[in-house]
N, CA, C and O atoms as CSV, one atom per row, in Angstrom:
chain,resi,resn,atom,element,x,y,z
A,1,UNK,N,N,46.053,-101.668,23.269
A,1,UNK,CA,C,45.434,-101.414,21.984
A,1,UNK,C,C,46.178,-100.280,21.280
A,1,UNK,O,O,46.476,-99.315,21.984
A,2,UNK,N,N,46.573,-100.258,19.789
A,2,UNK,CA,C,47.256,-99.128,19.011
A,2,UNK,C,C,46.677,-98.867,18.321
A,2,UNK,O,O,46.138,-99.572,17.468
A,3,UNK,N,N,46.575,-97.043,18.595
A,3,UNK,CA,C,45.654,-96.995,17.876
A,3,UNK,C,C,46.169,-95.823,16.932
A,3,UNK,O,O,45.563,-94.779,16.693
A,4,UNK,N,N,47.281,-96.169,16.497
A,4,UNK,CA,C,47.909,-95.531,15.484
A,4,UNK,C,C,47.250,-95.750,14.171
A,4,UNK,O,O,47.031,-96.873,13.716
A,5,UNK,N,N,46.917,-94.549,13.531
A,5,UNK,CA,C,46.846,-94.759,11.865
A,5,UNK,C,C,47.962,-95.548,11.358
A,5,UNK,O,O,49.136,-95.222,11.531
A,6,UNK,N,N,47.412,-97.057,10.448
A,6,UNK,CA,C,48.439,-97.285,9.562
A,6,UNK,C,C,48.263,-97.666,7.989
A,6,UNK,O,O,47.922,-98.777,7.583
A,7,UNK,N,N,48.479,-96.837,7.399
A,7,UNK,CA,C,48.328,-96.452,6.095
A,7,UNK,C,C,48.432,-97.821,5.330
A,7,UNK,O,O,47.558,-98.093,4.507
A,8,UNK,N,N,49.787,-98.962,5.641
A,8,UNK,CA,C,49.588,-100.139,5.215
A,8,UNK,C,C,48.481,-100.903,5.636
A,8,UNK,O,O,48.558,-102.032,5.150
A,9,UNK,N,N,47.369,-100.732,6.421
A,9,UNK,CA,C,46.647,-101.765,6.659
A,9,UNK,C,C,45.072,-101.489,6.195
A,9,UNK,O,O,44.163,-102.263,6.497
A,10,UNK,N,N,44.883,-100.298,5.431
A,10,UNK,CA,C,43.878,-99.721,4.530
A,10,UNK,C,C,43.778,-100.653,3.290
A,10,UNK,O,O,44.774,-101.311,2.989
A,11,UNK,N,N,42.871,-100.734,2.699
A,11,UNK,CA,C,42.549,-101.664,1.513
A,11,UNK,C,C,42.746,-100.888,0.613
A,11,UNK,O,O,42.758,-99.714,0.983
A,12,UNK,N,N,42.924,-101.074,-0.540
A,12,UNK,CA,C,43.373,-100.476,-1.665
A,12,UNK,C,C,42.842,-99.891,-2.327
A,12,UNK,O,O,43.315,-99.029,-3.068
A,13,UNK,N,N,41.051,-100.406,-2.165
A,13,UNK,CA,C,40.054,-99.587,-3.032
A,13,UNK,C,C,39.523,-98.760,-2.096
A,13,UNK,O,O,38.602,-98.075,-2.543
A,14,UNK,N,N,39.716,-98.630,-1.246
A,14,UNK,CA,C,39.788,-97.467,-0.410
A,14,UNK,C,C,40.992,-96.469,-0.652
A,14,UNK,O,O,40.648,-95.316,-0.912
A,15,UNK,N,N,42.308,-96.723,-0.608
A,15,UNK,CA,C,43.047,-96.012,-0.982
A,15,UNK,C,C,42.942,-95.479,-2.235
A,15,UNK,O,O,43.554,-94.423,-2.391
A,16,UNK,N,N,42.362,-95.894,-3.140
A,16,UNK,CA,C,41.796,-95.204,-4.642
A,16,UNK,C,C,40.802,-94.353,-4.607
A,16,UNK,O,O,40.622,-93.497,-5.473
A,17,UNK,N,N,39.878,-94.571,-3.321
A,17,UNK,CA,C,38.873,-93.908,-3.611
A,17,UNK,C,C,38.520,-92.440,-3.026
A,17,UNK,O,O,39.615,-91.965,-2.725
A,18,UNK,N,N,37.562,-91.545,-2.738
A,18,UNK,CA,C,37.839,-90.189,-2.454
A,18,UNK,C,C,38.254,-90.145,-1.008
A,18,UNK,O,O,37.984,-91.089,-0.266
A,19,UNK,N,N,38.969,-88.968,-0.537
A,19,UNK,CA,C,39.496,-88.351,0.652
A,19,UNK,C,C,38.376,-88.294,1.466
A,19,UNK,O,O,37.431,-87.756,0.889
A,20,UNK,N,N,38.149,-88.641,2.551
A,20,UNK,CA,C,37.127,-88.565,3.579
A,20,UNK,C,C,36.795,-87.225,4.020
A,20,UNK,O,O,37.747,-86.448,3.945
A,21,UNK,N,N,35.602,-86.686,4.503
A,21,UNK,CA,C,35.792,-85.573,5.342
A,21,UNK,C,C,36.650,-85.104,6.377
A,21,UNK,O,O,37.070,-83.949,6.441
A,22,UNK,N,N,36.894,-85.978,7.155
A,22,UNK,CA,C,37.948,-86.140,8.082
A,22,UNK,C,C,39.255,-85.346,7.829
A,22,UNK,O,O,39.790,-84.346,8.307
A,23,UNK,N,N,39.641,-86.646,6.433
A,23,UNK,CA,C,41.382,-85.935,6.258
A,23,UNK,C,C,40.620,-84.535,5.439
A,23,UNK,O,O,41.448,-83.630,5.546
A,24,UNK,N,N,39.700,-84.142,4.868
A,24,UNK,CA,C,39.779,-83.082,4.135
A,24,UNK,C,C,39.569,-81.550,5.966
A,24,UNK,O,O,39.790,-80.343,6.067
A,25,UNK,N,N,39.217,-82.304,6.648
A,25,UNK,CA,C,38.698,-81.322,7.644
A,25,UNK,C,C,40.156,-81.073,8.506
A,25,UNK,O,O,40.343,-80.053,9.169
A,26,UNK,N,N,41.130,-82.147,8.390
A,26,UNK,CA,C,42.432,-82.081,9.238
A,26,UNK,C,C,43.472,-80.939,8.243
A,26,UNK,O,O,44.396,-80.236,8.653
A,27,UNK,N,N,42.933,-81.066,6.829
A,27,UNK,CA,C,44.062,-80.629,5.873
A,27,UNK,C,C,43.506,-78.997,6.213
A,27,UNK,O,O,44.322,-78.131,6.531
A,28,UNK,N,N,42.406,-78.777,6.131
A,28,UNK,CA,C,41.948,-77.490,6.593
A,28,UNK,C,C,42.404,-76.589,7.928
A,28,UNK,O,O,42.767,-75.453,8.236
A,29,UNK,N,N,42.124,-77.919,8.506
A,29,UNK,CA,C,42.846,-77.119,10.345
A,29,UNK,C,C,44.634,-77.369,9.940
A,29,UNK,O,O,45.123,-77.058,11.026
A,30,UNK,N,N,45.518,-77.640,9.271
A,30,UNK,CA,C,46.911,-77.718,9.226
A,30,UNK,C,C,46.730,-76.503,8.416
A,30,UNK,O,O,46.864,-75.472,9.074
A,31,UNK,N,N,46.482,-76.353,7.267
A,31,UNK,CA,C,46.692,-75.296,6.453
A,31,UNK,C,C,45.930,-73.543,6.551
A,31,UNK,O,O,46.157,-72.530,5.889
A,32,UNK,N,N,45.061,-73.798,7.594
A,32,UNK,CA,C,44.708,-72.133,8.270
A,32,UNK,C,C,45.184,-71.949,9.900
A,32,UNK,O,O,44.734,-71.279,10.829
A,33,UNK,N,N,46.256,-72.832,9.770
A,33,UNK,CA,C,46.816,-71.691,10.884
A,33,UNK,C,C,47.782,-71.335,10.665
A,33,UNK,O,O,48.522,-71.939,9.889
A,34,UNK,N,N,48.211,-69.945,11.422
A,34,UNK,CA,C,49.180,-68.875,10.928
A,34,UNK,C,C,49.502,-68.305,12.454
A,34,UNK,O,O,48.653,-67.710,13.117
A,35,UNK,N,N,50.777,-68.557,12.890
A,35,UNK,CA,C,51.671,-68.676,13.934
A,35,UNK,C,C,50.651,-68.739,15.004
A,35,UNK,O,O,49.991,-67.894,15.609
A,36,UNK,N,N,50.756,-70.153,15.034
A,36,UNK,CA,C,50.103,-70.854,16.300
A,36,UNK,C,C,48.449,-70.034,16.541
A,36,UNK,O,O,47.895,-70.121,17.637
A,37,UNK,N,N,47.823,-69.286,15.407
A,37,UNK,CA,C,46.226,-68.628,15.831
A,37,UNK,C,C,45.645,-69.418,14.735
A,37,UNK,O,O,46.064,-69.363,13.579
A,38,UNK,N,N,44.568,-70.229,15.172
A,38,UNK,CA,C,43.570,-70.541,14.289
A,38,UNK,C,C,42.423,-69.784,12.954
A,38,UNK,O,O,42.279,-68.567,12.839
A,39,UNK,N,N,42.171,-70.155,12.636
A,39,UNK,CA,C,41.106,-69.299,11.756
A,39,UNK,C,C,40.066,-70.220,11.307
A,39,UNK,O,O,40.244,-70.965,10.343
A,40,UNK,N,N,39.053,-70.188,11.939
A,40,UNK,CA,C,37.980,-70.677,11.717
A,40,UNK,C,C,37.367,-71.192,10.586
A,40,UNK,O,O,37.188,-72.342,10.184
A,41,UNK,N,N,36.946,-69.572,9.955
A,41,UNK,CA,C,36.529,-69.362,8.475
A,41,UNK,C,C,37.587,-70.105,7.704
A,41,UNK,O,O,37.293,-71.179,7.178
A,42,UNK,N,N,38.769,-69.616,7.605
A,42,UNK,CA,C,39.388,-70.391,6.720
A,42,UNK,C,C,39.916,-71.881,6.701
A,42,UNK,O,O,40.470,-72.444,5.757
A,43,UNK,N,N,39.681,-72.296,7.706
A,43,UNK,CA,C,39.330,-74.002,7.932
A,43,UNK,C,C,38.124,-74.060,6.950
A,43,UNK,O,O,38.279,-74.649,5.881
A,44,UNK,N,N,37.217,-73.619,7.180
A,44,UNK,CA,C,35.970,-74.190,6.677
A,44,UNK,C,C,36.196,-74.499,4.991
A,44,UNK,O,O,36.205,-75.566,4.379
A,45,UNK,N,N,36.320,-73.505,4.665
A,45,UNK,CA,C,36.162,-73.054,3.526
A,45,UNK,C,C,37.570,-73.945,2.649
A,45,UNK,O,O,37.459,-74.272,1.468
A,46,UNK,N,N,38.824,-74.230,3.469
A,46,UNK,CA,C,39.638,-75.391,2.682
A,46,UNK,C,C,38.920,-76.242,2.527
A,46,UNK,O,O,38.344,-76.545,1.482
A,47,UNK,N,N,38.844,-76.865,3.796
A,47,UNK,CA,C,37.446,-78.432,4.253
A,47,UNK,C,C,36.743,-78.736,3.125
A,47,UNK,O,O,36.748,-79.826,2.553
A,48,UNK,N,N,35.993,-77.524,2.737
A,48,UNK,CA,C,34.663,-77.569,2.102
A,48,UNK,C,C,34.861,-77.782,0.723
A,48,UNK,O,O,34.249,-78.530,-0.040
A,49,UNK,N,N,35.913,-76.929,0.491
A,49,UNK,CA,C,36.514,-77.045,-1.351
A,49,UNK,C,C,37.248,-78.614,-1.596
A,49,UNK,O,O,36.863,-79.367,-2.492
A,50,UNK,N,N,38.525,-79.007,-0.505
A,50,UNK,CA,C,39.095,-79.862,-0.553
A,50,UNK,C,C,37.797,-81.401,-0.843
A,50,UNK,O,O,37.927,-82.447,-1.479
A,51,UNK,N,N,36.334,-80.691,0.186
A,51,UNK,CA,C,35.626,-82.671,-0.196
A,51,UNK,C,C,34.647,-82.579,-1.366
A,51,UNK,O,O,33.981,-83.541,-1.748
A,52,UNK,N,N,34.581,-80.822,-2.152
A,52,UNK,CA,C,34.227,-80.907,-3.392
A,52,UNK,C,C,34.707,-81.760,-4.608
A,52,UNK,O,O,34.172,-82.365,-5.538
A,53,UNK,N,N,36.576,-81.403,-3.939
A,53,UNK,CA,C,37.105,-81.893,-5.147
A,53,UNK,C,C,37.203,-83.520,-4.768
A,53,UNK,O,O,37.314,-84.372,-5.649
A,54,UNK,N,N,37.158,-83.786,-3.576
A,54,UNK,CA,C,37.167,-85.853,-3.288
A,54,UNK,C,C,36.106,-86.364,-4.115
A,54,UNK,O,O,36.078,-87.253,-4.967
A,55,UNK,N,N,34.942,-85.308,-3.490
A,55,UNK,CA,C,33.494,-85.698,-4.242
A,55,UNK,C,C,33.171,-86.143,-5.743
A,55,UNK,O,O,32.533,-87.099,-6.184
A,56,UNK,N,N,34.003,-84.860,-6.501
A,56,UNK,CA,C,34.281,-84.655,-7.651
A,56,UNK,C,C,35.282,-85.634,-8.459
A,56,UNK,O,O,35.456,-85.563,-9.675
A,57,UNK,N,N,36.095,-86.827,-7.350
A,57,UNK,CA,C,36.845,-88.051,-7.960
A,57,UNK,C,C,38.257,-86.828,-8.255
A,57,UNK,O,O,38.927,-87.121,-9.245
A,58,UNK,N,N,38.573,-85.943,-7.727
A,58,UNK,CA,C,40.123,-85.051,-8.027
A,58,UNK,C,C,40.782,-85.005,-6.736
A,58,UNK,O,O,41.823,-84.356,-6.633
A,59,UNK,N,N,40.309,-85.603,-5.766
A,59,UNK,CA,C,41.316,-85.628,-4.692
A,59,UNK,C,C,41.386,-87.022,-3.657
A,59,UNK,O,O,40.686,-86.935,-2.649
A,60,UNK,N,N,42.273,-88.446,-3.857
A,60,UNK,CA,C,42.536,-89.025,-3.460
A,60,UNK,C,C,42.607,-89.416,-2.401
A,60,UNK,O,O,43.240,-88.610,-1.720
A,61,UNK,N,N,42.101,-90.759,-1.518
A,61,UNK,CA,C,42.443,-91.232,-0.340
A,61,UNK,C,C,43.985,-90.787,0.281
A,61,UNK,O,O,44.390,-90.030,1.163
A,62,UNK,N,N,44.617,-91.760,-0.763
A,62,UNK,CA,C,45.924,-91.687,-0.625
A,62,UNK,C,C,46.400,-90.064,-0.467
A,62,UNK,O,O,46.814,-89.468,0.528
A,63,UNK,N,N,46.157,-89.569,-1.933
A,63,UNK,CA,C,46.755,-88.324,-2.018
A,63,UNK,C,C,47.051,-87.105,-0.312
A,63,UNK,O,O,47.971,-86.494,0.232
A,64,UNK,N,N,45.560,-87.376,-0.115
A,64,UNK,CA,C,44.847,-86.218,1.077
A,64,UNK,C,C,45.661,-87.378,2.240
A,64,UNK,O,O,45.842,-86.749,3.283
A,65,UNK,N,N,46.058,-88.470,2.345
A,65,UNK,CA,C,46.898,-88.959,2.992
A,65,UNK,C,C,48.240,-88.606,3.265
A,65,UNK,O,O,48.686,-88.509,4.408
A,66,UNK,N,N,49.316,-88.285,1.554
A,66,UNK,CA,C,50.192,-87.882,1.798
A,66,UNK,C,C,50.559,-86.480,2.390
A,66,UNK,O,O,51.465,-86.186,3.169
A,67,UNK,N,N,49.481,-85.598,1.729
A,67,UNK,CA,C,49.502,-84.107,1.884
A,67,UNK,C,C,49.560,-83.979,3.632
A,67,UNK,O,O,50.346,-83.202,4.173
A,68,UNK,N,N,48.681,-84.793,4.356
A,68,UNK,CA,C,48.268,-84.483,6.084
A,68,UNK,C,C,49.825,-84.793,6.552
A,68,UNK,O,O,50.446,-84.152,7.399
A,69,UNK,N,N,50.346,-86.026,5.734
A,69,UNK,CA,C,51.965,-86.137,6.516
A,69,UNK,C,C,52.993,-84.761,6.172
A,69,UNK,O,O,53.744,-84.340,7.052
A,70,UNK,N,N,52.959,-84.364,5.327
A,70,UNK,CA,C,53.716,-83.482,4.837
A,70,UNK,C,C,53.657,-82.230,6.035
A,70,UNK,O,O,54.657,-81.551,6.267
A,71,UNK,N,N,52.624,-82.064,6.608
A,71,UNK,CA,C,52.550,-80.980,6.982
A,71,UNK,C,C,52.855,-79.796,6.678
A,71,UNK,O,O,53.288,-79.055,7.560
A,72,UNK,N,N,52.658,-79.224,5.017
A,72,UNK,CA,C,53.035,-77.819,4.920
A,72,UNK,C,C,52.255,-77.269,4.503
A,72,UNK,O,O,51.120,-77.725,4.639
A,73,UNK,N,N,52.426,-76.142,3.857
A,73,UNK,CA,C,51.208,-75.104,3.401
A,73,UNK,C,C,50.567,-75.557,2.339
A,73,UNK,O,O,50.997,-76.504,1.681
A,74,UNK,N,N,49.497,-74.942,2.069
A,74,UNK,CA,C,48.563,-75.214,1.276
A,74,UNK,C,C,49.532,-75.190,-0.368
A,74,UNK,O,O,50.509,-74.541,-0.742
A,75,UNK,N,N,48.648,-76.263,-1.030
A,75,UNK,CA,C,49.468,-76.292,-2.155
A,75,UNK,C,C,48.868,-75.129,-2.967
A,75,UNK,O,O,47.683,-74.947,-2.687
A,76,UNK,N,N,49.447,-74.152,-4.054
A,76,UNK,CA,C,49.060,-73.657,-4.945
A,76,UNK,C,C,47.931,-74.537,-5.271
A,76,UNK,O,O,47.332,-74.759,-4.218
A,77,UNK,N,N,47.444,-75.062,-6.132
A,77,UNK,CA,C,46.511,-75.056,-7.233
A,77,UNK,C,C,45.123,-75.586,-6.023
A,77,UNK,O,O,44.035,-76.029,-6.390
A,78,UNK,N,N,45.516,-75.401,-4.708
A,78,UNK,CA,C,43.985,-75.515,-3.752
A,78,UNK,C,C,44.276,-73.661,-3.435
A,78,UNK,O,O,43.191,-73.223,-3.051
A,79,UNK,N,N,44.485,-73.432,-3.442
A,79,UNK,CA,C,44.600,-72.135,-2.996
A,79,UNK,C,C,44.420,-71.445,-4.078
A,79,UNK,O,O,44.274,-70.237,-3.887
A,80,UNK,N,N,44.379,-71.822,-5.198
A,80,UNK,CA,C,43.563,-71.119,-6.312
A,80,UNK,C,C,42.004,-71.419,-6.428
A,80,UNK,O,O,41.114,-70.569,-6.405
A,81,UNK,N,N,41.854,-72.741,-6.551
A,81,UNK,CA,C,40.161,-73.378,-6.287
A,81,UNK,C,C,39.835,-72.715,-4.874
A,81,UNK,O,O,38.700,-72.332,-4.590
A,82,UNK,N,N,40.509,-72.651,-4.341
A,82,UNK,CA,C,39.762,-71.956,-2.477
A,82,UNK,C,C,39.158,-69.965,-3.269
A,82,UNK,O,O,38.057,-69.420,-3.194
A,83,UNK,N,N,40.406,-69.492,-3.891
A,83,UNK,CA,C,39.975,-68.509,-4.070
A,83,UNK,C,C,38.708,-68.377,-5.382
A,83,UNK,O,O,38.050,-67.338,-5.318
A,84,UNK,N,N,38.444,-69.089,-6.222
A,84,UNK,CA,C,37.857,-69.288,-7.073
A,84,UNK,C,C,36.657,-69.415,-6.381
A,84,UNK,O,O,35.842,-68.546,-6.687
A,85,UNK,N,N,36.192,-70.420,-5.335
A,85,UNK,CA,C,35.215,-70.930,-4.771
A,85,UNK,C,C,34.746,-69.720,-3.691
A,85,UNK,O,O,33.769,-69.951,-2.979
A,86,UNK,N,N,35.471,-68.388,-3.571
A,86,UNK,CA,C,35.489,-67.334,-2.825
A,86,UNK,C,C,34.776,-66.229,-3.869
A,86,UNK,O,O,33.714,-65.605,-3.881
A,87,UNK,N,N,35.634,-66.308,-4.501
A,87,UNK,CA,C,34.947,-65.672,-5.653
A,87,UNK,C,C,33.332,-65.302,-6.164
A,87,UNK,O,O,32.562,-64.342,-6.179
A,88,UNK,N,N,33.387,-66.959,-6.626
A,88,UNK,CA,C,31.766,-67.246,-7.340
A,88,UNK,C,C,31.079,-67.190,-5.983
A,88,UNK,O,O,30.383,-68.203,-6.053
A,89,UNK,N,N,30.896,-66.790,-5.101
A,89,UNK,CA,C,29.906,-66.927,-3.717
A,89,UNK,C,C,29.953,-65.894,-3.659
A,89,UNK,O,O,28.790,-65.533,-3.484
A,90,UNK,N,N,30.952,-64.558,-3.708
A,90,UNK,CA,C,30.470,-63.153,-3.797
A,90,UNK,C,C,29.744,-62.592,-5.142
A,90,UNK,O,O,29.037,-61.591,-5.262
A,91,UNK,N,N,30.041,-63.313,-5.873
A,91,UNK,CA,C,29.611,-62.650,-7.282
A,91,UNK,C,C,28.197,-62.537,-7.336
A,91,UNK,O,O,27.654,-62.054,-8.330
């Protein structure tokens, strides 16, 4: 049995439609760690913003697909909404 993800065998209106918790919870654990140490909090808090914006129809099946292959750092304009969303919760 393979049980490889394969991106061609997803349906299309799925691929249109929002980023799952999942990939938003994987993009979180890739993008808060910082030489090989985890960070908890800041998992969460990508996670949490990243399935606002799926929720919100601004962040893609596909998209949150390509970003998990890429494997790199957080893009600017989530790392502005992360701090924004940091923000208004202390205020």
């Amino acid at each position: 049995m393979d049980t490889t993800f394969d991106i061609n065998k997803v349906r299309e209106e799925t691929l249109q439609g929002p980023a799952t918790w999942g990939q938003c919870n994987k993009l979180g654990r890739i993008w808060s760690e910082n030489n090989g140490k985890k960070n908890y909090r800041l998992q969460s808090q990508i996670a949490a913003t990243l399935y606002d914006e799926a929720k919100n129809g601004k962040l893609k099946f596909i998209q949150a697909h390509a970003l998990i292959e890429k494997k790199k750092t957080c893009p600017k304009k989530y790392k502005d909404k992360i701090n924004a969303f940091l923000s208004s919760r202390d205020a």
